[in-house]
C-alpha positions in Angstrom: 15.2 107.8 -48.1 15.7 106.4 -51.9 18.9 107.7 -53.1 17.2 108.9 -56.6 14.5 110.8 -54.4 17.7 112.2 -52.2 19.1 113.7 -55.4 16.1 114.5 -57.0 15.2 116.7 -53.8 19.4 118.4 -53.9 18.1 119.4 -57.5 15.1 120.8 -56.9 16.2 122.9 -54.2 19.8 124.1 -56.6 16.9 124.9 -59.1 15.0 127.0 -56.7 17.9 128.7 -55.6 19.7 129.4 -58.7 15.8 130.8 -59.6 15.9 133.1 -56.4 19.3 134.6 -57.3 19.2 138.0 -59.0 19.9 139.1 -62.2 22.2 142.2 -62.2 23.5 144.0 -65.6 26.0 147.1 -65.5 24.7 149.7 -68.0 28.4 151.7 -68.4 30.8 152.6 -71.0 31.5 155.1 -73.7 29.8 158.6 -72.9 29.0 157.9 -69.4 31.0 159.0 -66.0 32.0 156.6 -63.3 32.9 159.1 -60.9 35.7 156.9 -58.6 38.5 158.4 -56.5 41.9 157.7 -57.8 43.5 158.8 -54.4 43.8 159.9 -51.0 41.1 159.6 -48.4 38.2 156.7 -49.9 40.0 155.9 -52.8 38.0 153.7 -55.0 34.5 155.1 -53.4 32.7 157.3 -55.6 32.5 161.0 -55.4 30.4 164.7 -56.5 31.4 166.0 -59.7 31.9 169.4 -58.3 33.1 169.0 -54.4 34.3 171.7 -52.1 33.1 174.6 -50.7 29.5 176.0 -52.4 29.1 179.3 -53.2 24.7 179.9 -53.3 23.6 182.3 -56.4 20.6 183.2 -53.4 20.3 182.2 -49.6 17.2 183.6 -47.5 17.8 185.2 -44.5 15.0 187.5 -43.6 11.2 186.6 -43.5 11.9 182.9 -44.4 9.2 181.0 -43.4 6.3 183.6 -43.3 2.9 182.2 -43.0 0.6 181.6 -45.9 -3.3 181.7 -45.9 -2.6 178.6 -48.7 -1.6 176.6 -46.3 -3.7 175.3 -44.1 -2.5 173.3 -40.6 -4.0 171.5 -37.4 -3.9 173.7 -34.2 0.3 172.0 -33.9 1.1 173.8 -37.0 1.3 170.4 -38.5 -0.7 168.1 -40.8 -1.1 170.7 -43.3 -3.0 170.9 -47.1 -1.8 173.3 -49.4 -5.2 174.9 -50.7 -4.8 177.4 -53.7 -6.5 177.7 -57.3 -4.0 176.1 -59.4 -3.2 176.7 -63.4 -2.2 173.3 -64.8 0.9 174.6 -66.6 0.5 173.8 -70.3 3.4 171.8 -71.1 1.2 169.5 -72.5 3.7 166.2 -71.7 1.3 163.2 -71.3 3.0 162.6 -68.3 0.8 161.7 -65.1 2.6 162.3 -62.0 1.9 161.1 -58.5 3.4 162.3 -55.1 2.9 159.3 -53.1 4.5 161.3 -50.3 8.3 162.4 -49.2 10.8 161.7 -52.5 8.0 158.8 -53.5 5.9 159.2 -56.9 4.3 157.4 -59.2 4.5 158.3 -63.1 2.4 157.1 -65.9 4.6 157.6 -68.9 3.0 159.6 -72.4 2.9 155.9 -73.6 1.3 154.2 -70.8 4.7 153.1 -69.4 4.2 152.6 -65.4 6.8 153.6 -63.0 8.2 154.1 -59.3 10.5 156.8 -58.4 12.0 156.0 -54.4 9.0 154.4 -53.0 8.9 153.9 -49.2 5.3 152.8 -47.9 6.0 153.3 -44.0 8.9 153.3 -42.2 12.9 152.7 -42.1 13.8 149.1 -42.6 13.5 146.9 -39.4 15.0 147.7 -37.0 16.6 151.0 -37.9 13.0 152.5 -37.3 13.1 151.8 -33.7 16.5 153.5 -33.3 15.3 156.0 -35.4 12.3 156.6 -33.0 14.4 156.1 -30.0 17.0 158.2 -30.7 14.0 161.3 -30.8 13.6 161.7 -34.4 10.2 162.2 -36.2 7.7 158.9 -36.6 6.8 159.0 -40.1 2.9 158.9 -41.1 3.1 156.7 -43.7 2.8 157.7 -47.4 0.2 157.0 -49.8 1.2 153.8 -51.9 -0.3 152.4 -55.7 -2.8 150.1 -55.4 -2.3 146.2 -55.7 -3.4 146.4 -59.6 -0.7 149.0 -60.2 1.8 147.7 -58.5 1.1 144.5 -60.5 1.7 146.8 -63.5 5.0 148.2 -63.1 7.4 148.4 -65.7 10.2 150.1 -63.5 11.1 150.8 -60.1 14.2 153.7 -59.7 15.7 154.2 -56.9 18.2 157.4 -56.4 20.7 156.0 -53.5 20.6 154.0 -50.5 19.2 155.8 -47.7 16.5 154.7 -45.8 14.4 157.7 -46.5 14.5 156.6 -50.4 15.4 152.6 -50.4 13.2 150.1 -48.2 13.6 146.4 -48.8 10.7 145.6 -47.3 9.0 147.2 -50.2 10.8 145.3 -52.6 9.8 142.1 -51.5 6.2 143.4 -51.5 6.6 144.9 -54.8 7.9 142.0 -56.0 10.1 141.0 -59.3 7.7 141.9 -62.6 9.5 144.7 -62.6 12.9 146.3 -63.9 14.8 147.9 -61.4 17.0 150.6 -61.9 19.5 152.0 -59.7 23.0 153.5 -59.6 26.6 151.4 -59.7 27.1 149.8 -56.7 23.7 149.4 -55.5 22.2 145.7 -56.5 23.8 144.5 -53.4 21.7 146.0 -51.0 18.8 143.9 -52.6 17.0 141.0 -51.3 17.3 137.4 -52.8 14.4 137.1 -55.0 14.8 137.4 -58.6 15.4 140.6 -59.3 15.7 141.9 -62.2 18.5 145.2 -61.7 20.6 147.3 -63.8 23.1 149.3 -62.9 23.7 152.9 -64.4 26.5 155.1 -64.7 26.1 158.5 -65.2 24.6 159.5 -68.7 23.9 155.9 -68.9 20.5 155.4 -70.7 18.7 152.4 -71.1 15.2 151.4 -72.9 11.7 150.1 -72.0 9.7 150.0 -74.9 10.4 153.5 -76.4 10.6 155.1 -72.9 14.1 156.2 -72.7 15.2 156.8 -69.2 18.7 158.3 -68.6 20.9 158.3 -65.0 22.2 161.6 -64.3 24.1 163.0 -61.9 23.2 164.2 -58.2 25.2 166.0 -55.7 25.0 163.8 -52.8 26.6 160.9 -50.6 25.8 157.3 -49.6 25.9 155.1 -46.7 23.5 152.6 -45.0 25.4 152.2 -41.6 24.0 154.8 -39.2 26.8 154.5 -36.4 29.0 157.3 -36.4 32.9 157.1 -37.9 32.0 153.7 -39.1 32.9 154.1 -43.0 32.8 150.6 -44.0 29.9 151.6 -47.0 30.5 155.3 -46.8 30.6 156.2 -50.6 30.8 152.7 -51.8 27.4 152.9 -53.7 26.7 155.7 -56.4 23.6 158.6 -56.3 21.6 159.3 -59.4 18.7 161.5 -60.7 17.2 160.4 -63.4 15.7 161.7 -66.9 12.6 160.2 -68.5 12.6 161.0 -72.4 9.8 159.7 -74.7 7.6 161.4 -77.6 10.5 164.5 -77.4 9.3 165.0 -73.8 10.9 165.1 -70.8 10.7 164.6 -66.8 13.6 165.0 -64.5 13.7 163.7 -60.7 16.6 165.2 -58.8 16.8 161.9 -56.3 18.6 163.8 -53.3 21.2 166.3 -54.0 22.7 169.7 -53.3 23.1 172.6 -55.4 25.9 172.2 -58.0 26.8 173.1 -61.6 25.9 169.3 -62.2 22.4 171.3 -63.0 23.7 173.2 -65.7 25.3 170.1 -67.2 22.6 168.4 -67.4 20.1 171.0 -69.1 23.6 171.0 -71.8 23.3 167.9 -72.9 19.5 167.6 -73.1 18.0 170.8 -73.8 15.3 172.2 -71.8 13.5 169.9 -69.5 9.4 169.9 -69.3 8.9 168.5 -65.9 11.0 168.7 -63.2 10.3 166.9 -59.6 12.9 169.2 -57.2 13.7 168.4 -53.6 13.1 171.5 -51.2 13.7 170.0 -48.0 16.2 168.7 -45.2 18.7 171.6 -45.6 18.2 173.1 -42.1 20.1 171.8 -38.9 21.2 174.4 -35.9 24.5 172.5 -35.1 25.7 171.8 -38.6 23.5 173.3 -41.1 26.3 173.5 -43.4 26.9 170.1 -44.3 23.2 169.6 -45.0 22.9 172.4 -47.4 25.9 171.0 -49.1 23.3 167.6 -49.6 20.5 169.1 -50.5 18.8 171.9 -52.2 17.1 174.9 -50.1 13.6 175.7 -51.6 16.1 179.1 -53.4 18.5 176.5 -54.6 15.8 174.6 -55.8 14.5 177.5 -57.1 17.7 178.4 -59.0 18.5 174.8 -60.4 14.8 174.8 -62.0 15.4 178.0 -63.9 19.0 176.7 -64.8 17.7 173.5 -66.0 14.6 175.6 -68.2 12.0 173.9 -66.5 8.4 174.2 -68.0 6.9 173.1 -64.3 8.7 172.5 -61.1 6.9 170.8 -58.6 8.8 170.2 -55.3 9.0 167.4 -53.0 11.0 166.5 -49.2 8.2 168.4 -47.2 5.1 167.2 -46.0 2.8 165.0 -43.5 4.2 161.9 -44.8 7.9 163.2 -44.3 10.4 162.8 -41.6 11.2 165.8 -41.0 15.3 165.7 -40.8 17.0 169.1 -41.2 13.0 170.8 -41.3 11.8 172.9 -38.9 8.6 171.6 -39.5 6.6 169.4 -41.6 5.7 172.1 -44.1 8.7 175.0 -43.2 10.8 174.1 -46.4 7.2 174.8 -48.3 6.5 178.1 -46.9 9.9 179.4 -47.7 9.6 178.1 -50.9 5.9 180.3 -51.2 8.5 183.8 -49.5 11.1 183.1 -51.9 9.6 182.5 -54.9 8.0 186.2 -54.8 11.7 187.6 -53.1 13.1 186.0 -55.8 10.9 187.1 -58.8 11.1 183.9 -60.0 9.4 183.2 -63.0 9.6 179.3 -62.7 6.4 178.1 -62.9 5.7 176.2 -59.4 3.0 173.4 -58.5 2.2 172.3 -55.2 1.0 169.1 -54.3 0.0 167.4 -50.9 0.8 163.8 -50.6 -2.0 161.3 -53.1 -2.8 164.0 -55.2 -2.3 163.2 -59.1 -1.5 165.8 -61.7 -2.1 165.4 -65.9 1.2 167.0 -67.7 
């Protein structure tokens, strides 16, 4: 081979690469937290604002999971459609909000802004689905997922942490790099090679797409990606976020995975009351260590409890569901029929709307 076609070839492919690489800018600073460990056990991995042991405002014990002639199942007591005359809550947002199934949803902001909260399409990554499956656990039915033209208009893709429940790379790569992608600290490298565009957010951080302003907040969770037990080589090393959507004085709120904490009563004090709110109900439950998964995420009550702490105008939950996997859940629509028994236990006066998986709602 010519020498000048040898080095023209090196070039092309350092071009190609250099072209691949991602693009990853830290959105920190003044007014945010970076919530680090200074010492002892996983010092320098990040941590809950408010750890230790929990004390619940409400927990259900009697008459939990009562059935409900809105819900309506398959002779398994699965794949279930919530059927009820529904009052579109008037908060009058111009938010449209899609539950594409499990934490997944699609938003169209009041603007026209387009938007992914935790998409997953199917299943774990490869091959974490097959130990998944082998190991006896649940064999998701896969979610509902935008349409080629829609994905093709994405302005953002968020993601709350790492799990495989909320992060899939395969989806990434199919989604492709139009998009901004947000996430918290620590998480651009767990992405593909392929010119990604991804900004990392502290806490409070906020960052700008067109006059969309959309704001990390905190969750009350954990992250890893290695599923072999008391191997802690990522255990923490990534950050967990919620985030805050904020255009035309309107705002929507996703909770990303979390627990109950006063992290919920910061957040409503620094930005007033919040209009939508999309609240995880789910994956709380677990006979051997039930504890511990209450501690990472919110009962339908605690849900219940966070939404009125937080002033919501709507709450509509997520976690549950025939597109979900069904870890910590009795069943694939349990953490929904305690949330139907404790909403009228409770008194609450949140305003509540259900939605099965592909259904759209106008706020």
């Amino acid at each position: 081979m010519h020498l000048k076609t040898l080095s023209t070839l090196i070039a092309a492919a350092l071009i190609s690469a250099c072209s691949n690489s991602n693009t990853v800018n830290v959105i920190a600073g003044e007014g945010t937290i970076t919530p680090l460990k200074t010492e002892g056990d996983f010092e320098g991995r990040y941590h809950n604002l408010y750890p230790g042991d929990k004390e619940y405002p409400t927990t259900c014990t009697d008459n939990c999971y009562e059935p409900s002639e809105l819900l309506i199942c398959d002779d398994s007591n699965s794949q279930c459609q919530y059927q009820a005359e529904q009052i579109v809550p008037a908060t009058n947002t111009g938010f449209i909000v899609r539950w594409l199934g499990h934490a997944g949803f699609y938003i169209q902001s009041p603007n026209g802004e387009q938007l992914l909260f935790d998409p997953v399409k199917d299943q774990f990554d490869s091959p974490v689905d097959l130990a998944f499956k082998l190991a006896g656990g649940s064999y998701r039915k896969p979610g509902f997922w935008p349409t080629k033209s829609e994905l093709e208009g994405l302005n953002a893709v968020m993601y709350s942490h790492i799990h495989y429940d909320h992060f899939n790379k395969a989806d990434i790569e199919e989604i492709g790099n139009a998009p901004r992608y947000l996430v918290p600290l620590g998480f651009a490298d767990n992405f593909p090679t392929g010119g990604f565009n991804i900004s990392e957010m502290a806490w409070y951080a906020s960052t700008q797409i067109n006059d969309l302003t959309i704001h990390s907040v905190p969750a009350h969770h954990f992250s890893s990606r290695i599923m072999v037990p008391f191997i802690y080589d990522d255990h923490n090393k990534d950050l967990w976020n919620g985030w805050l959507l904020e255009q035309n004085g309107k705002t929507l709120f996703f909770a990303g995975d979390t627990g109950y904490s006063k992290h919920f009563q910061d957040i409503k004090q620094k930005y007033g009351e919040i209009d939508v709110c999309l609240m995880p109900i789910a994956s709380y439950y677990h006979e051997e260590d039930g504890k511990w998964y209450r501690y990472v995420h919110t009962t339908p009550e605690d849900a219940l409890n966070a939404a009125e702490e937080l002033s919501c105008k709507v709450m509509i939950p997520w976690g549950y569901g025939n597109s979900s996997w069904q870890m910590g859940d009795h069943s694939s629509h349990s953490a929904l029929l305690r949330l139907l028994n404790m909403q009228k236990q409770m008194n609450s006066q949140v305003p509540v709307y259900i939605m099965n998986e592909g259904e759209q709602i106008s706020l």
